[in-house]
N, C-alpha and C positions, 0 to 999 in steps of 0.2 A: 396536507402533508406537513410531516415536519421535520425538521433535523436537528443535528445536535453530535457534534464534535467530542468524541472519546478519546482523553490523550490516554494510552496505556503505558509511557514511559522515554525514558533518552537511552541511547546506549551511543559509543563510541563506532567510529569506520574509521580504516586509512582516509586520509584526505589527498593522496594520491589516486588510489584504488577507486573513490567516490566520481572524480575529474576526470578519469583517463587519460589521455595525451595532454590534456591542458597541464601548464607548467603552475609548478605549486606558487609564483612570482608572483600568477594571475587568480589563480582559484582560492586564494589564501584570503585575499579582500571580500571574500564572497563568504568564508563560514573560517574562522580565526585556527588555526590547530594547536594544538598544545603540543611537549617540547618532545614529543612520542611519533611527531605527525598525523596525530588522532582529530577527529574534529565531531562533533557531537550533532547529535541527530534523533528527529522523532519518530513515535509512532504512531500517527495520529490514524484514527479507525472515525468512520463515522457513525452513526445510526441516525435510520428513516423509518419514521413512524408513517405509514399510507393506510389510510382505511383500517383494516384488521390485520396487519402486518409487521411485526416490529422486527426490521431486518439491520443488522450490525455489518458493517463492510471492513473486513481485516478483523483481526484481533490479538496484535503484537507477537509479541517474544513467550509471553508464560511464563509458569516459575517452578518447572518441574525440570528441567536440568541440573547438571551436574554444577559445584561451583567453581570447578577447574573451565567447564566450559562458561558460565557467565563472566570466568576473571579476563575470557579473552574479547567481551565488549563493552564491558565499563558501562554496567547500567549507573544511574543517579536520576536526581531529581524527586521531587514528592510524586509524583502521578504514578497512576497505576489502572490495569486493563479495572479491577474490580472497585477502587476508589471513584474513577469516573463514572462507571456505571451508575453507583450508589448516587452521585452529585446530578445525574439526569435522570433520576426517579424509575429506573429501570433494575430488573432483577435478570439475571442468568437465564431463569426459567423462564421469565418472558419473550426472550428470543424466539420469534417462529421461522427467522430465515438469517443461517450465517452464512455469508457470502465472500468466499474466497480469492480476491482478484488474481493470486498464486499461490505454489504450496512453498515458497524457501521461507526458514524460520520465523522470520522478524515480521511475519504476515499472519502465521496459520497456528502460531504453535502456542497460543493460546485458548484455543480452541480442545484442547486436550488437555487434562490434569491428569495427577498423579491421587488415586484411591486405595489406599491401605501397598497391596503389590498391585492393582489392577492399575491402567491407561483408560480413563471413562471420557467417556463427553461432556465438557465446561457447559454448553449448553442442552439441556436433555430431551427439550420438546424442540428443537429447532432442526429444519432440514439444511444441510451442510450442501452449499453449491460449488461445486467447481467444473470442470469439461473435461468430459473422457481424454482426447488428446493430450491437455496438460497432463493429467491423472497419471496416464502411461509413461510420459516423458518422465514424472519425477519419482515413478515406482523404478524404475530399471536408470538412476542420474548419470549423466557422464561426468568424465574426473574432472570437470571442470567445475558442476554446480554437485557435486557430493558431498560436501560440506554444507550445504544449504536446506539439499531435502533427505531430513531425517526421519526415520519407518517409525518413530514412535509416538510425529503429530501427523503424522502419513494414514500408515495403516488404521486405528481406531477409528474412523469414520466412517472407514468402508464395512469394519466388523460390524459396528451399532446399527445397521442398514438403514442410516441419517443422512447417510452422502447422496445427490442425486448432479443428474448432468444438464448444462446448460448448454442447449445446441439450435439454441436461436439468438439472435441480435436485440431481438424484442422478449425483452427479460417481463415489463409488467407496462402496463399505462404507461406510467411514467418516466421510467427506466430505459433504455437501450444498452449494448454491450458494445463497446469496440474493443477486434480481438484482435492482440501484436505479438509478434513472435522477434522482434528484436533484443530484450532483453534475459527470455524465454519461450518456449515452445507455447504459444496462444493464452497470454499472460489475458485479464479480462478487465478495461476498464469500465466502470459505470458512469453513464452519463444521461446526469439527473434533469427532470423537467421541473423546475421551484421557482415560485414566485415570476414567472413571466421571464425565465432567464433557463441556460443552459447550466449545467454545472458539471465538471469531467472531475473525477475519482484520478488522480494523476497514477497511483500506485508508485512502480519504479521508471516508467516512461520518461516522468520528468519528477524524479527523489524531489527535489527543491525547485526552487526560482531561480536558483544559479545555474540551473542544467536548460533554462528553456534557447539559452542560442545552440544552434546546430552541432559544433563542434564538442560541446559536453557533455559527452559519452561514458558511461558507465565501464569501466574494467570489468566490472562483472557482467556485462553483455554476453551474448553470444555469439552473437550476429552484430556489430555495432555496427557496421554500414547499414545494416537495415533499421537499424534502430533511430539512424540518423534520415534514413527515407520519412519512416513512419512520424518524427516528431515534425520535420517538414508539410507534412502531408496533412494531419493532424493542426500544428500551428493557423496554416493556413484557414481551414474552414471555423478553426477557436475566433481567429481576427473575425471573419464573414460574417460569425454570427453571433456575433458577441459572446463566448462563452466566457464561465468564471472559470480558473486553472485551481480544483483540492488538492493543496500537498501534502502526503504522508510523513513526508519523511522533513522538508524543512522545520529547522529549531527556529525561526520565531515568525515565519509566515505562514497563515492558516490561508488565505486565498490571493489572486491577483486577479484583474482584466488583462489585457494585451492592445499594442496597438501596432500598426504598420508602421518605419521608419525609413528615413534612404538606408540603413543600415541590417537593414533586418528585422524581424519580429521580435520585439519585444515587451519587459513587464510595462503597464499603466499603473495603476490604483494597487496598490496592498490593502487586505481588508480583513476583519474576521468575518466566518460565517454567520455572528448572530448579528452583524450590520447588513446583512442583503434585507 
């Protein structure tokens, strides 16, 4: 097996909105914000090469919206979904599995481009995973996440009949799925078997390393009590068993270990993925 870290690009969040209840006094030491209260943030996707498999995990924001809607997250940075690709010797077409961990934008909507008028699939031989359940939840959104899931990195997947469903835990060999509904309706993390160590896909569970103490909850939750169960619960068996924590979304930590303290769980080691 192998992996290999795809940054598809930075764009902007509230740094209110990112922290929840934590007061900006305290969350601000953690990811700097600019004079907007914006603080900048990645999209880190990964790809795992197993056997005859080349499967891509997320795959950013895209670049087939409008530029009234990209002026409201402040993309920058040189990277790019199709840049990285190019830098890990991978092509589009090589994809044979894109894997969804959710459908709100900054995840899936790369996955979809824009062809002449048509909406086609970025990747054309790869089968599109997500879970019925989520599927449903972000076909019909409530006004809370309807701004997140938009019908036109939505719908094309299910047109190209590339979309299929994952309704097991044991996704392949190596893989497992852990499924939470804290931040959304059965959000899907991946947790990888590599090199003699565990590896969890954090997605939005834990955005960053600044979110792994209990109280740093996403405003964009849905459920944040449960989401504060689930990182609890979660946290725990990472310590037990040593896993590594993948962040998507933090700007300059690509992993960590964890360790038990009188204070709580928290980060050990900061690391990139190609030091494991």
């Amino acid at each position: 097996m192998q992996l290999k870290v795809i940054n598809s690009g930075y764009f902007k969040l509230d740094g209110g909105a990112m922290f929840g209840v934590v007061p900006q006094s305290m969350w601000k030491k953690l990811n700097p914000p600019d004079a907007n209260n914006m603080c900048s943030w990645a999209m880190r996707c990964l790809l795992v090469q197993d056997g005859g498999h080349i499967m891509l995990i997320d795959n950013g924001m895209g670049k087939k919206q409008s530029e009234k809607f990209f002026g409201y997250y402040f993309l920058h940075g040189e990277d790019s979904l199709e840049k990285s690709m190019q830098k890990a010797d991978v092509s589009a077409k090589d994809i044979t599995d894109m894997f969804l961990t959710h459908l709100h934008f900054d995840h899936c909507g790369g996955g979809i481009r824009q062809e002449g008028e048509k909406l086609v699939t970025t990747f054309a031989n790869a089968t599109y995973w997500s879970n019925e359940a989520h599927w449903e939840w972000a076909k019909v959104p409530n006004a809370r996440e309807k701004a997140s899931f938009l019908k036109e990195n939505i719908l094309p997947m299910k047109e190209s009949e590339q979309l299929k469903w994952v309704s097991s835990s044991k996704f392949s060999e190596n893989i497992d799925i852990l499924f939470v509904d804290g931040h959304t309706e059965k959000m899907m993390l991946p947790l990888i078997s590599y090199k003699g160590r565990k590896i969890l896909y954090c997605a939005d569970l834990f955005p960053s390393a600044g979110h792994i103490p209990l109280p740093y909850v996403m405003a964009y939750d849905t459920r944040p009590l449960l989401t504060l169960q689930e990182k609890e619960r979660i946290l725990k068996q990472a310590v037990a068993e040593n896993w590594v924590l993948f962040f998507e979304h933090d700007p300059v930590n690509e992993c960590c270990s964890l360790q038990q303290t009188e204070t709580g769980i928290k980060a050990k080691d900061f690391f990139k993925l190609s030091e494991l």
